[in-house]
Every structure is written in structure tokens, then in C-alpha cells.
Steps between C-alpha positions, in 0.01 A plus 500: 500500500555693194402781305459488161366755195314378265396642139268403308455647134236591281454160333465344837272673659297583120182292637327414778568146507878603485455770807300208670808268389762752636327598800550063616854524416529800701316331811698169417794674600345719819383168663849352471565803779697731244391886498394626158484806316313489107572757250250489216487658141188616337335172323593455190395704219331760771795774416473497136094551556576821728759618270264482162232689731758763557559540137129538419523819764835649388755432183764552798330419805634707836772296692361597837175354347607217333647399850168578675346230261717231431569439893154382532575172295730405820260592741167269353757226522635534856138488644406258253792260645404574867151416445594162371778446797167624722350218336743227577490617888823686455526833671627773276509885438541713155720798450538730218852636487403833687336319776848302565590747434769495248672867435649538134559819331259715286603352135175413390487155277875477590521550879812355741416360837665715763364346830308223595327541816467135654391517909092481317608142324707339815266580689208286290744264435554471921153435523540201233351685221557447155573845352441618146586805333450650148806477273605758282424854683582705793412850632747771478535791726253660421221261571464450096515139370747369293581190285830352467516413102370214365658192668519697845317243695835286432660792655260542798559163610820502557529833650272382790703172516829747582256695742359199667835358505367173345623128466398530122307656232354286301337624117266283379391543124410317181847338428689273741803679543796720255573314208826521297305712277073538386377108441265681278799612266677177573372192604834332636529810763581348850374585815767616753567358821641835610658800335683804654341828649808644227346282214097512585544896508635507113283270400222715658662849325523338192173382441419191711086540612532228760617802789499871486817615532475726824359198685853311406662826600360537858533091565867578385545777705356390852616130421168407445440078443284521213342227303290447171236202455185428361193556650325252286735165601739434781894504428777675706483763199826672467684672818717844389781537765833655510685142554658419139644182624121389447460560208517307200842471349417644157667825349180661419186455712240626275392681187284810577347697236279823433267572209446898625778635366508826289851640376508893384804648357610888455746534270763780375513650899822696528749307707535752796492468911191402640307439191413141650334710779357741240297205356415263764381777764139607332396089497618486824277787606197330321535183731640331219770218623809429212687167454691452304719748332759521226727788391696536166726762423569614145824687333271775465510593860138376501354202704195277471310420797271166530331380799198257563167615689176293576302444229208699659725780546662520163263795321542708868898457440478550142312867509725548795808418250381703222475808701874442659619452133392824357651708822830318433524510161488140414423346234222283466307252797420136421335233700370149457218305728555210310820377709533228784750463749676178585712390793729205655548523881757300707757540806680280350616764214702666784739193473484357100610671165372378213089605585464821280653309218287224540171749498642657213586249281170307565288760380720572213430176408127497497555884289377731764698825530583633817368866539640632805698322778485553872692334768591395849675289749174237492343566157554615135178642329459546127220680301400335192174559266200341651445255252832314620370471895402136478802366282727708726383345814458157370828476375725673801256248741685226267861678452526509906341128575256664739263212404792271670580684825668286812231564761641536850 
């Protein structure tokens, strides 16, 4: 017997013939004697509903609010799937995330799970229940609910599959698996067999919507199997693991890109101690989170200091910017929201020269100029002007073969 945690997404549970449809998977796979926990998101388009009624109330609605709210999209759907499990004779019990309860702490919209209390689900799941619980939020210490950022169900999932100690946790969604990069940008991308914990997280940081990247995180961290496929046809979907001798043999494993990218620059700062600190600390106060960052240092003895934000954070950083310039004398702030960020990933960069050059040269061949550069041991990322993305992607997809990968 095993246990397994399922996910289901928005898109799959965005009707009720697709709750009905999910809810005979789910008892498919209880009959055949294993144990099985469901994690469900809101259904698809619910969040953006709550979120425009939010906006009607307040220009900046309340976080502690906004949390209140938008955990009641999970919560129609979890009963919604247990009435149809009902249905099909299949006993089954809903949870929201402070009933299992699961303990994060009091960042409202952005919360981290602390805790998961599990002795309430083993003990349903002793008495052959199928157990569902709300993606996406928790309850902090305080007794006050909290979401996890959108994506979080991804995140929830897996954090009661390390809880529950499970045999699997399996995220079921609209595509069949990670591709080598969006088929929507390029229609050659390749589904992966499998692809490293190391590999799935950049892809995830850098812009990949398939996971959320704390959801690859905690699988990482408590060596959790984890495994993408499509709710709406059967495949083995794509299995992220930690064995590399799996995976396919190619250099780079995928193209990941992101189109929220905002760059500001603060120019003329003098070039003294701590003046990195000086800048970055007030949008780190304001909850924003930096990326990338470049620093240039002029004979002057003055530097200029460039780093990327989310888009939807790039007039918070800016006015946060402005004010740091005039108390250090700078000279002038600059920004653009009009910049995307694109990335290669691959272990097998740790071992081969020759991959930078390759980026580089390709898209100096298609006459897109490389804004800023960022690297690691697994990935180079580049910033170009948004009107490149598609060219960019399409032609590194070609440059690197990833169209003609060796599966395992």
C-alpha cells in the first residue's frame, strides 16, 4: 500500500465536470488499496474574481484581508470535490489548511509553512478515507489566516508529502510534464523524461510557471519524489529527482524565461563602504525581493548600481530609489519595465566550456544585445529588451539541439 499526494490545479478542477472527472481518478487509485491525500487550488479564474472585488473596496487592499478572501476559492473546491467522491461511494473528508492544521508564519500574501500538524490526516487516511485539503493557505500563530503566494498550493503539496512521509507527490496540471522550454514560445520544446531537483529549481527561479519554486525547494530538501503530468491525458509526465545518471545526456536541459522583469539604475553614488547596503536595505524593508544586480565603478570614485525587481514592484523600488539617491548624493535614478529575462539551465555546464560562448554568440547573431548578465554553476541568465523574448528563446532552443535530446 502506498501513499500518494495528489494536486490538482486550477484548470483541472475549473468545472464541475472536471471536479466530477478528478474526483474518479482519485477513487481509481483508492480502490487499487493505495491511501490518498488531494490538494486542490481555487478553480480557475476564481482568484482573479476575488482579487478585482478587492480592488473595487480598496486601491491597496489590506494583506490580512486579502488573505481572509482569497482562501475561500480553495475551500468551495475541496467540498465541491468531496461531494462528488460522496457521489461515487467514496468516503472522504475536507480540510482547510487551519483545520489540518498547517502552521506558517504571519506574512500575509507571502507566508512560509512552519509546521504541519499531520496525526488529524493519518488518522482519516487509517480509516481508508480519501483526504482533501485546501492549497495555498495556512494559519499562523495567531489563529489569523494566511496565503502562501500565488502558486502555494504547489508548495502545500509537497510539504504534506514530507510530513506524511509519502511514496510520491504527484502535480497534476494543464501541461504533461517540464518541457525544454514554453511550447507556446516554441513549438519543437520536448517534454522531459526527468530533470534534476538542481535543474527544476532554476528553471522554477527563473521563470518556469509549471512549479512554484518553494514546492521544488521543500521536495529538494526532504528528498521528496515529485512528479509533473497532465491531468487531462495519461503519460508518466516528467519525474524531478536528484539521480543525474537519468537524465538525458544533453548539456543544457531547458530554456526558462521571465517576462516580469524591471531593471532600475542609480547612478553617480560615491564609491564608499557599504553603499551596496545603503541602497538595497529600504527595498528590502518594503518586501521587495532583488535579482539580479550589477555594479560599475567609474575613475571618478563614483559607481553605478543596476539591479532587476518584479515588474509589479518596479514603481515601489523606484520611489524607494529616488529617495536613497537624494540622501547620498547621487546623481540621477533610471529604470525600465520594458525588459525580459532569459535563461539556459544544465548540470552539464559544471563539466563543458564552450556554453556561454555559444549563448552569446547566438544572440549576437539574431542582433539582440545583452543587458545584464547573471550566472551560476547550472545556468547563465541574460536580460534583453522584451521585444527580443521570442527570437531569443527560439534560437538558443536551436543553438543547444534541445529539439534533439537522447532520452534515457
Amino acid at each position: 500500500m502506498a501513499l500518494y499526494v495528489y494536486k490538482f490545479g486550477g484548470t483541472s478542477v475549473g468545472s464541475v465536470e472536471r471536479i466530477k472527472s478528478v474526483a474518479e481518478k482519485v477513487k481509481k487509485a483508492h480502490d487499487s488499496g493505495d491511501q490518498i491525500v488531494v490538494v486542490v487550488s481555487a478553480m480557475s479564474g476564481e482568484t482573479n474574481r476575488l482579487v478585482a472585488l478587492a480592488k473595487e473596496m480598496q486601491t491597496q487592499p489590506t494583506e490580512r484581508e486579502m488573505d481572509v478572501l482569497l482562501s475561500t476559492g480553495e475551500q468551495v473546491t475541496i467540498s465541491l470535490l468531496c461531494m462528488a467522491l460522496h457521489n461515487l461511494g467514496c468516503d472522504a473528508s475536507s480540510y482547510t489548511g487551519g483545520q489540518v492544521k498547517i502552521l506558517t508564519d504571519s506574512s500575509h500574501t507571502k507566508a512560509r509553512i512552519r509546521e504541519i500538524e499531520d496525526a488529524k490526516i493519518h488518522a482519516d487516511l487509517k480509516d481508508r478515507k480519501v483526504v482533501v485539503v485546501a492549497g495555498f493557505q495556512g494559519v499562523d500563530e495567531y489563529g489569523n489566516i494566511t496565503t502562501l503566494g500565488r502558486g502555494g498550493s504547489d508548495t502545500t503539496a509537497v510539504a504534506l508529502a514530507a510530513a506524511l512521509k509519502a511514496d510520491e507527490c504527484q502535480i497534476y496540471t494543464d501541461v504533461d510534464g517540464v518541457y525544454t522550454t514554453d511550447p507556446r514560445v516554441e513549438p519543437k520544446a520536448r517534454r522531459l523524461d526527468h530533470i534534476t531537483f538542481e535543474e527544476m529549481l532554476e528553471m522554477a527561479s527563473l521563470g518556469s510557471k509549471v512549479l512554484q519554486i518553494r514546492s521544488v525547494e521543500f521536495a529538494g530538501k526532504y528528498n521528496v519524489a515529485l512528479r509533473v503530468l497532465s491531468s487531462f491525458k495519461e503519460g508518466c509526465g516528467t519525474l524531478i529527482t536528484y539521480k543525474e545518471s537519468q537524465m538525458e545526456s544533453a548539456l543544457i536541459s531547458g530554456i526558462a524565461f521571465n517576462r516580469d522583469e524591471a531593471k532600475l539604475t542609480i547612478t553617480g553614488v560615491p564609491d564608499l563602504p557599504g553603499v551596496a547596503f545603503k541602497i538595497l536595505s529600504p527595498v528590502a524593508d518594503a518586501n521587495i525581493e532583488v535579482d539580479m544586480i550589477v555594479q560599475n565603478i567609474a575613475d571618478d570614485a563614483t559607481t553605478d548600481f543596476t539591479f532587476t525587481v518584479h515588474r509589479n514592484d518596479y514603481q515601489r523600488a523606484k520611489t524607494s530609489l529616488e529617495k536613497t539617491c537624494a540622501e547620498l548624493g547621487a546623481r540621477k535614478v533610471t529604470g525600465d519595465d520594458t525588459i525580459v529575462k532569459v535563461s539556459i539551465v544544465g548540470v552539464g555546464m559544471r563539466s563543458h566550456a564552450g556554453i556561454a560562448s555559444t549563448m552569446f554568440k547566438t544572440l549576437a547573431a539574431e542582433g539582440i544585445n545583452i543587458r545584464m548578465i547573471s550566472t551560476s554553476e547550472i545556468k547563465i541568465s541574460v536580460v534583453v529588451d522584451e521585444k527580443y523574448l521570442e527570437l531569443a528563446v527560439r534560437a538558443l532552443h536551436a543553438a543547444f539541439k534541445l529539439d534533439q535530446g537522447v532520452e534515457s
